[in-house]
C-alpha positions as CSV (number, residue, x, y, z in Angstrom):
1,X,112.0,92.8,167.7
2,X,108.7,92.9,169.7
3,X,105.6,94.6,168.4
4,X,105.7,97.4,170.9
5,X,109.7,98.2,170.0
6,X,110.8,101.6,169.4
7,X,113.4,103.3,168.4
8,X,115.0,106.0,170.5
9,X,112.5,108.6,168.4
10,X,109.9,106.5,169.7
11,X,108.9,105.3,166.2
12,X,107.5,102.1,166.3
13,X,109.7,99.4,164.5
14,X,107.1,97.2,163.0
15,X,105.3,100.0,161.5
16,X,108.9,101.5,160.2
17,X,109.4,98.3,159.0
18,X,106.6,98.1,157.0
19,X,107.1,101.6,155.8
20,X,110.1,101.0,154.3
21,X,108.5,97.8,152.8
22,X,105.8,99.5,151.2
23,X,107.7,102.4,149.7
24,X,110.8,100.3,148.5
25,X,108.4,98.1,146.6
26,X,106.5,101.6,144.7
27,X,109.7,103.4,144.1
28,X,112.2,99.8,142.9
29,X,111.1,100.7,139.4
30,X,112.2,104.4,139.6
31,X,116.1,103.3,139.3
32,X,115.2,99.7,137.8
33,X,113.2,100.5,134.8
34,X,112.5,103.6,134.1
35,X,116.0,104.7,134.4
36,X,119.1,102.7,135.6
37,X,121.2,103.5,138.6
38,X,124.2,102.3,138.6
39,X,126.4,101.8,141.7
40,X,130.1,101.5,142.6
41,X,130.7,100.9,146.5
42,X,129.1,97.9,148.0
43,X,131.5,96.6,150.1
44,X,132.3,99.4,151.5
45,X,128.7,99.6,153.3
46,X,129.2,96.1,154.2
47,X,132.5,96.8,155.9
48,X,130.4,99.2,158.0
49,X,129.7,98.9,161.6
50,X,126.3,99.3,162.9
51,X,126.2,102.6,164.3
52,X,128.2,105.6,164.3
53,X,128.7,106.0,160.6
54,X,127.5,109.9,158.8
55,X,127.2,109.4,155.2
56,X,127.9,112.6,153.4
57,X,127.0,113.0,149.5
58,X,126.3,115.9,147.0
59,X,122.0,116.5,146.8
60,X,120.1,116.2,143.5
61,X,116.0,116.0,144.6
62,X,114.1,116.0,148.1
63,X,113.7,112.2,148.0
64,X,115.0,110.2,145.0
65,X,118.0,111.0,146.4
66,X,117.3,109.6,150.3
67,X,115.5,106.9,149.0
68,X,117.5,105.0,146.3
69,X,120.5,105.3,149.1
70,X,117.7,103.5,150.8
71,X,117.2,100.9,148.3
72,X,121.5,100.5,147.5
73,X,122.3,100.0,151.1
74,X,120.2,97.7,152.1
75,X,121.0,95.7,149.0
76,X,124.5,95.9,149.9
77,X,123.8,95.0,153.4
78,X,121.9,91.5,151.8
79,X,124.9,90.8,150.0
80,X,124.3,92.3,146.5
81,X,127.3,93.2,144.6
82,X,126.3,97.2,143.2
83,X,123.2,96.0,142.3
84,X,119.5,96.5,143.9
85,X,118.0,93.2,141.5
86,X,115.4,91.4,143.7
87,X,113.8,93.5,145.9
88,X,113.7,90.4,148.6
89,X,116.6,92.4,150.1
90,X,114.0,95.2,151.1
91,X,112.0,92.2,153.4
92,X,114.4,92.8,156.6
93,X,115.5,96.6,156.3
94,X,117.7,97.9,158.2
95,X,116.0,99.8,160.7
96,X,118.3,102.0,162.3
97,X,119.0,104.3,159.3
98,X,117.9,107.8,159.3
99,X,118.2,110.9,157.2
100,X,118.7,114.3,158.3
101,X,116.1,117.0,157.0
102,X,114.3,120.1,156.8
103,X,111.6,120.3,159.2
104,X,108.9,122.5,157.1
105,X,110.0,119.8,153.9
106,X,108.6,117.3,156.4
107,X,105.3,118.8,157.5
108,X,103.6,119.5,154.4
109,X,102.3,116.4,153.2
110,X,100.5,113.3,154.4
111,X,103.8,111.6,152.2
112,X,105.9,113.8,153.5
113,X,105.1,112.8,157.2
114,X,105.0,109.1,155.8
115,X,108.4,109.5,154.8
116,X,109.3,111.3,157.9
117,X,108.2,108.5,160.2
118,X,110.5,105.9,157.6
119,X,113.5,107.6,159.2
120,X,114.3,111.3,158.9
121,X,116.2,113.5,162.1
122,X,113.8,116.8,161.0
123,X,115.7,120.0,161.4
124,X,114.8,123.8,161.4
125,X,117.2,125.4,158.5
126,X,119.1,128.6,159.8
127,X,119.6,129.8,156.9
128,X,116.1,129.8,154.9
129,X,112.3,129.4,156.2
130,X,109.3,129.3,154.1
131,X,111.1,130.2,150.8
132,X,113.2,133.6,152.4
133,X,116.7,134.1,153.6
134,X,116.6,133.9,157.3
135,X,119.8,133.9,159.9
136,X,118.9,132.4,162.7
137,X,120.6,130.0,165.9
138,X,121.1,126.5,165.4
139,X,119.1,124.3,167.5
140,X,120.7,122.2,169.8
141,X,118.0,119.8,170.2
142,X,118.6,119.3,166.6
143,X,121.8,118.8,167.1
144,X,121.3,116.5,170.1
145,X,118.7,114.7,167.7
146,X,121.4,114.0,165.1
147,X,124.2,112.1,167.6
148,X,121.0,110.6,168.9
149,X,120.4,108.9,165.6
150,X,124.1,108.4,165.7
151,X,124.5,106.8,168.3
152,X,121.6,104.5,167.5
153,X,122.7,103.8,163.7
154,X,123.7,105.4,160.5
155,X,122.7,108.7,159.6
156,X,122.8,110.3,156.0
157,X,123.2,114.1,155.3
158,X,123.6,116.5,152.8
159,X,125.7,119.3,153.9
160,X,124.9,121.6,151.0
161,X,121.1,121.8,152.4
162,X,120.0,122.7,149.1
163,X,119.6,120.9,145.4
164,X,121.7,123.5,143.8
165,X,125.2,122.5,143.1
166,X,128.4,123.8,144.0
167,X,126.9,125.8,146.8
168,X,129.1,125.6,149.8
169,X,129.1,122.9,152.7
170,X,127.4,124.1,156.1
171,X,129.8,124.4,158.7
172,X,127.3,122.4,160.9
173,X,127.9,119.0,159.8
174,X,131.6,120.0,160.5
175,X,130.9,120.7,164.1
176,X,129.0,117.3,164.4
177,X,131.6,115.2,163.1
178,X,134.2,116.6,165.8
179,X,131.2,116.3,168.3
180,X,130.6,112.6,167.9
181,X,133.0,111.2,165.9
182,X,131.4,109.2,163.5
183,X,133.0,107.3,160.4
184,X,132.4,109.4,157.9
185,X,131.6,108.0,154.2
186,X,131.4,109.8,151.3
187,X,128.3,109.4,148.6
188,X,128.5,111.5,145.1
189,X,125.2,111.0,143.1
190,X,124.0,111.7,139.2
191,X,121.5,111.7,137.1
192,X,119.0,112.0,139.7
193,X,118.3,115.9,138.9
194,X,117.7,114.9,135.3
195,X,115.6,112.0,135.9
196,X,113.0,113.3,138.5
197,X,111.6,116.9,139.2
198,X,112.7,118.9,142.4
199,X,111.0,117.2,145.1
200,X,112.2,113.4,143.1
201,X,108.6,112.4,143.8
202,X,107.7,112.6,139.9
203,X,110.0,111.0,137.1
204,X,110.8,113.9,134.6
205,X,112.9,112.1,131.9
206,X,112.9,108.1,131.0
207,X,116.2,106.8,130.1
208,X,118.4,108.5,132.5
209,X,121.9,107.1,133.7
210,X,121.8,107.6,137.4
211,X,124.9,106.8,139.7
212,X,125.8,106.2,142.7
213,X,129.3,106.0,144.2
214,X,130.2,104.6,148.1
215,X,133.7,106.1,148.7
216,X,136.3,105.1,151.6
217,X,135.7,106.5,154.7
218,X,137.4,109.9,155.0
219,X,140.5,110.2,157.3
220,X,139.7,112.5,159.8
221,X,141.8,114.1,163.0
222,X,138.2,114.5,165.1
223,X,140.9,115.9,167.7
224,X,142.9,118.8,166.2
225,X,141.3,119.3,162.5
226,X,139.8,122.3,161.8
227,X,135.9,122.9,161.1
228,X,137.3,124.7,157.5
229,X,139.4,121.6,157.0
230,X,137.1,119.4,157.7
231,X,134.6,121.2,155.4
232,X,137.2,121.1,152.8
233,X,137.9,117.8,152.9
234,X,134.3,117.2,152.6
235,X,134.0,119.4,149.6
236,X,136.4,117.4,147.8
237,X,135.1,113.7,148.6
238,X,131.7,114.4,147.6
239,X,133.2,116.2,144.4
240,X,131.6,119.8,145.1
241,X,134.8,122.2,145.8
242,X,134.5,125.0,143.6
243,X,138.0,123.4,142.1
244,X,135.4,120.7,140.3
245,X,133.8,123.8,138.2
246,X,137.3,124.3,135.6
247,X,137.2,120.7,134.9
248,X,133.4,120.4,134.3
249,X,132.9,120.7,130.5
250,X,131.1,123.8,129.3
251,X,128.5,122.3,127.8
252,X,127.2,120.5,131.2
253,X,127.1,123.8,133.1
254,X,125.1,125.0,130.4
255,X,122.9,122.5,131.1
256,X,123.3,123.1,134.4
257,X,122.2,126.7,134.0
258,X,119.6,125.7,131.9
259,X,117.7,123.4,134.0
260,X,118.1,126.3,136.5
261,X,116.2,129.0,133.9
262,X,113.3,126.3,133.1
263,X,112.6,125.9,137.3
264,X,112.8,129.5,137.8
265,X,110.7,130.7,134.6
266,X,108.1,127.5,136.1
267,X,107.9,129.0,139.6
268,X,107.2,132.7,138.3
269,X,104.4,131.5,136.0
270,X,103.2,129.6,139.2
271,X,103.1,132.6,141.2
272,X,101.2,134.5,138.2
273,X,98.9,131.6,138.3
274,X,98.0,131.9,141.9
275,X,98.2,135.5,141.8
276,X,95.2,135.4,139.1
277,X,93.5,132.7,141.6
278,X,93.5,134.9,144.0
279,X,92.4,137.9,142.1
């Protein structure tokens, strides 16, 4: 790799490389330490090829999320068996990863752009802007941008395009795995939601028990499947059909919903607060 090299983004490798470096070292401690990830699935992501593989998993935070896949499959990639002990693995990162994500997310932070630069295919959601319900076209350059990154590497996604579980997949991804045919490899996470706030830049809660889980690549007729079935079959390998909600106990959608009150009784004193700011 020369010090000029870029990838097809035009991102310059050494500084991505050093990126990654950088941030892998500040956030090791996150799923270390302070809470313990465990992870079931390594050799799956070394039976990989080097491009052309979509990673599909359930979403818990903004980041954590993004970034201790980061962390796990690079770890994997340097021979660690479910572990991410000794961060030496982190010294030659693999470079053509990316993560697909919302554009404004992106653009609202000098960390935010940092992150951005580390790898993220930055989209515009057609569904919700700024905080409102919006119905808009899908991009093609986004979706251009995404086989792109395919075609370069792996690419991670969360289909759900929101932190809230059980909401339905978006057809999109669906669309893009008949379009370029990638293997497809399903990722169900926990624990992250109770460990670190919304945007998983802040760790909530000590202690956690976070997992991660690499399935099998799905089985997938790119031919004559169905966008529904393919969505379905999604749904099910990343464990977030609405089937999933009789077998959840009632005491962890309680949580559930109670995790949701605390965020939305936070947000409306934060609006009261700015509203008194601005008053």
């Amino acid at each position: 790799m020369g010090i000029f090299s870029k990838n097809p983004f035009g991102h310059n490798l050494l500084i991505k490389k050093w990126l990654i470096r950088i941030l892998a070292v500040l956030t090791h401690q996150r799923y270390k330490r302070f809470n313990k990830l465990e992870i079931d699935g390594s050799e799956v992501i070394r039976a990989l090829p080097d491009r052309n593989v979509l990673f599909v998993s359930n979403h818990q935070t903004y980041f954590a999320d993004v970034v201790a896949m980061f962390h796990v499959f690079n770890a994997s990639l340097s021979g660690r068996q479910d572990s991410i002990k000794n961060l030496g693995y982190i010294w030659q990162p693999k470079l053509n990863m990316y993560y697909v994500a919302a554009a404004e997310t992106m653009k609202k932070s000098l960390l935010t752009k940092i992150l951005a630069y580390a790898g993220s295919i930055s989209v515009e959601r057609t569904w919700r802007a700024e905080g409102k319900n919006v119905n808009r076209q899908v991009k093609m350059s986004d979706i251009t941008n995404i086989g792109t990154a395919l075609d370069d590497g792996w690419v991670i996604t969360f289909p759900q395009g929101t932190t809230t579980p059980w909401k339905p997949l978006r057809k999109g991804t669906a669309h893009i795995i008949k379009k370029y045919r990638p293997i497809v490899v399903p990722v169900v996470i926990d624990g992250f939601r109770r460990s670190f706030d919304k945007k998983g830049l802040q760790i909530k809660k000590k202690g956690i028990l976070q997992s991660m889980v690499i399935k099998q690549p799905l089985e997938i007729d790119y031919e004559n499947e169905t966008t529904e079935s393919i969505i379905e079959k999604l749904e099910y390998a990343i464990e977030q059909h609405p089937s999933f909600l009789k077998v959840i106990p009632k005491k962890d959608l309680a949580a559930y919903e109670k995790e949701n009150e605390k965020r939305r009784y936070r947000n409306r004193k934060r609006a009261m607060q700015d509203d008194d700011v601005e008053s």
